[in-house]
Residue, then its C-alpha position, 0 to 999 in steps of 0.5 A: x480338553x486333553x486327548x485322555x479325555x476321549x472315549x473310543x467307540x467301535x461300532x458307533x453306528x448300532x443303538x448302544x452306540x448312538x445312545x452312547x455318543x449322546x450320553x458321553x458328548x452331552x458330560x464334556x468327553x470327546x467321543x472319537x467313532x469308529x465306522x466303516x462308512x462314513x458316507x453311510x453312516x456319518x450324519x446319523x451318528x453327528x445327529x447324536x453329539x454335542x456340537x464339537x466333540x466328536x470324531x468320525x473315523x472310517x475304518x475298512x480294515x482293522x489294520x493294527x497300525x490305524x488302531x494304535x494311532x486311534x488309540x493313543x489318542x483315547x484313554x478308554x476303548x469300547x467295543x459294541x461289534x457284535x451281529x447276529x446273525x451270520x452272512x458267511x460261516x465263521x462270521x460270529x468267530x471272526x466278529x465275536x472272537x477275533x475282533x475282540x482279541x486284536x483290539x485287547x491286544x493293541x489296548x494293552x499295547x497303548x495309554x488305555x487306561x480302561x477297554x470295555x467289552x460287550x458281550x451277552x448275558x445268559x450264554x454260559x449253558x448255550x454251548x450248542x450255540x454258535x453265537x454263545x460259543x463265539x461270545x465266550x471266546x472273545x470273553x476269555x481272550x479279552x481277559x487273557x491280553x487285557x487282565x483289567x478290561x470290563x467284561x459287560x454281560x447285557x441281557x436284550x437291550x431294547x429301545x426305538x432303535x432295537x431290532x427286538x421290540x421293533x422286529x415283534x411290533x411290526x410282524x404282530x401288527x399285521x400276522x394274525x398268530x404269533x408261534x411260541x418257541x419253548x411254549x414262550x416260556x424262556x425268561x428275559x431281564x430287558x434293560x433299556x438302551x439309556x440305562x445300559x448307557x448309563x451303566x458305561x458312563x459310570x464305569x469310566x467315570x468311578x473308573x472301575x476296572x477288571x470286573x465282569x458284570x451282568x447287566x440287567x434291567x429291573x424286570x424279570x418276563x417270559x417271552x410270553x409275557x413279552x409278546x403280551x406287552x407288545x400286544x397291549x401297547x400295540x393296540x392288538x389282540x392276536x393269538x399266541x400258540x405254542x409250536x412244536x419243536x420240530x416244527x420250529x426247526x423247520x420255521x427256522x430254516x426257512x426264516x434263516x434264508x431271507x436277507x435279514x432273518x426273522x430266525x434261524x436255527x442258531x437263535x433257536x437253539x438260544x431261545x432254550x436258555x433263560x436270559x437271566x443272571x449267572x449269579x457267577x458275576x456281578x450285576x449292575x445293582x451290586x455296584x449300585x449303578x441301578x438300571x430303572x426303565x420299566x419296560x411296559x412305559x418305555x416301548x409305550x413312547x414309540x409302539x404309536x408307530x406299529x397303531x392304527x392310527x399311530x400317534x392319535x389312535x386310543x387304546x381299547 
């Protein structure tokens, strides 16, 4: 195997990675993954891969000279860095905008044939958002020093390995009442981490460049309707009530101050925008990659963990 053959990976570590090295090293690519600790991250990310074809890289410091060297060994850089939340201000430009804009850069100068960028779907509007703004900004800069590149637009990618369904299943486990941001009525279309896998793959192997596409699974939900589902496959019965705004501000901010907020005010502001498609792109469907998973059977496969009883509990 040639090392055109291989497809470079920033952010391996998160779940469209891992989902990624499994599907790539399963079809014959070596799968070259980028972390920045390996004594943290390495063994997780082996478990994902077929025996042989991957490597694991460290990177502390995104030194230009290391990423071209990382480069000239691939044929197709991905990049899936992106957080949510930030730890210090700045952190959605420099992680959002920045990062992307270095790397395009670097790509253009080397044999990459294909560099695919994800961003968000749905942020077009969210121009109070930091995040969206952020978001944007790595779209544009990607596409002014990469004109080829593919531009992915998700909507939530959900899976075991979320931080969405995961998140909402733990805390509807045990809080008797559920707050409704918006009434609960802001619309998402989910797709499931394998379809958004899949999605990738099918890019690189029809070798489609510069498009920007939204991703989307089959679904159309409600947050409400959502939360409902969860309920259902959790085995709970809990009351959904909507909060007033000013009152979701407050929850917020206060959310907003632990380690790993459940919410602050920037996803609030999100959380007022549908999650839907733009129809300014295309989607995945008009590029006859479908995306199948239904929602409902997919979070029905690890949702036995958030049970009383887990595995051996039986729905009401």
């Amino acid at each position: 195997m040639n090392n055109q053959d291989s497809i470079l990976i920033f952010g391996s570590s998160g779940q469209i990675g891992k989902s990624l090295i499994r599907k790539f090293t399963k079809n014959n690519y070596r799968v070259i993954a980028v972390t920045r600790s390996i004594h943290r991250k390495g063994y997780q990310i082996k478990t994902q891969s077929n025996y042989g074809y991957l490597d694991l890289e460290e990177i502390n410091s995104f030194r230009e000279d290391r990423i071209s060297k990382l480069m000239e060994r691939s044929s197709v850089c991905i990049n899936l860095i992106g957080i949510l939340y930030e730890q210090k201000q700045k952190q959605f430009d420099l992680i959002h905008s920045d990062l992307p804009s270095l790397l395009s850069k670097i790509a253009s100068k080397t044999s990459i044939k294909q560099f695919i960028h994800i961003s968000a779907l749905g942020i077009e509007s969210a121009t109070d958002s930091n995040y969206a703004v952020s978001k944007l900004s790595g779209e544009k800069k990607v596409r002014e020093n990469f004109p080829e590149s593919i531009i992915l637009k998700p909507s939530i990618v959900y899976s075991i390995d979320d931080n969405f369904t995961t998140n909402f299943m733990k805390l509807l486990s045990f809080l008797p009442v559920m707050p409704l941001y918006y009434h609960g009525n802001t619309k998402f279309t989910p797709i499931h981490v394998s379809d958004l896998s899949n999605i990738i793959y099918e890019i690189v192997e029809k070798k489609i460049t510069g498009e920007t596409i939204e991703c989307i699974g089959p679904e159309v939900f409600t947050f409400r309707e959502i939360l409902t589902k969860i309920l259902k496959s959790i085995n709970k019965k809990r009351l959904l009530f909507p909060l007033p705004l000013f009152l979701a501000k407050l929850n917020a901010k206060l959310f907003q101050l632990m380690p790993k907020p459940l919410l602050t005010m920037d996803q609030l502001k999100l959380l007022k925008y549908d999650n839907v498609i733009s129809k300014k792109y295309k989607t995945n469907f008009d590029i006859k990659i479908n995306a199948n998973k239904k929602f409902d059977e997919e979070i029905n496969r690890y949702s036995y963990n958030w049970t009383s009883g887990g595995q051996f509990s039986k729905k009401n």
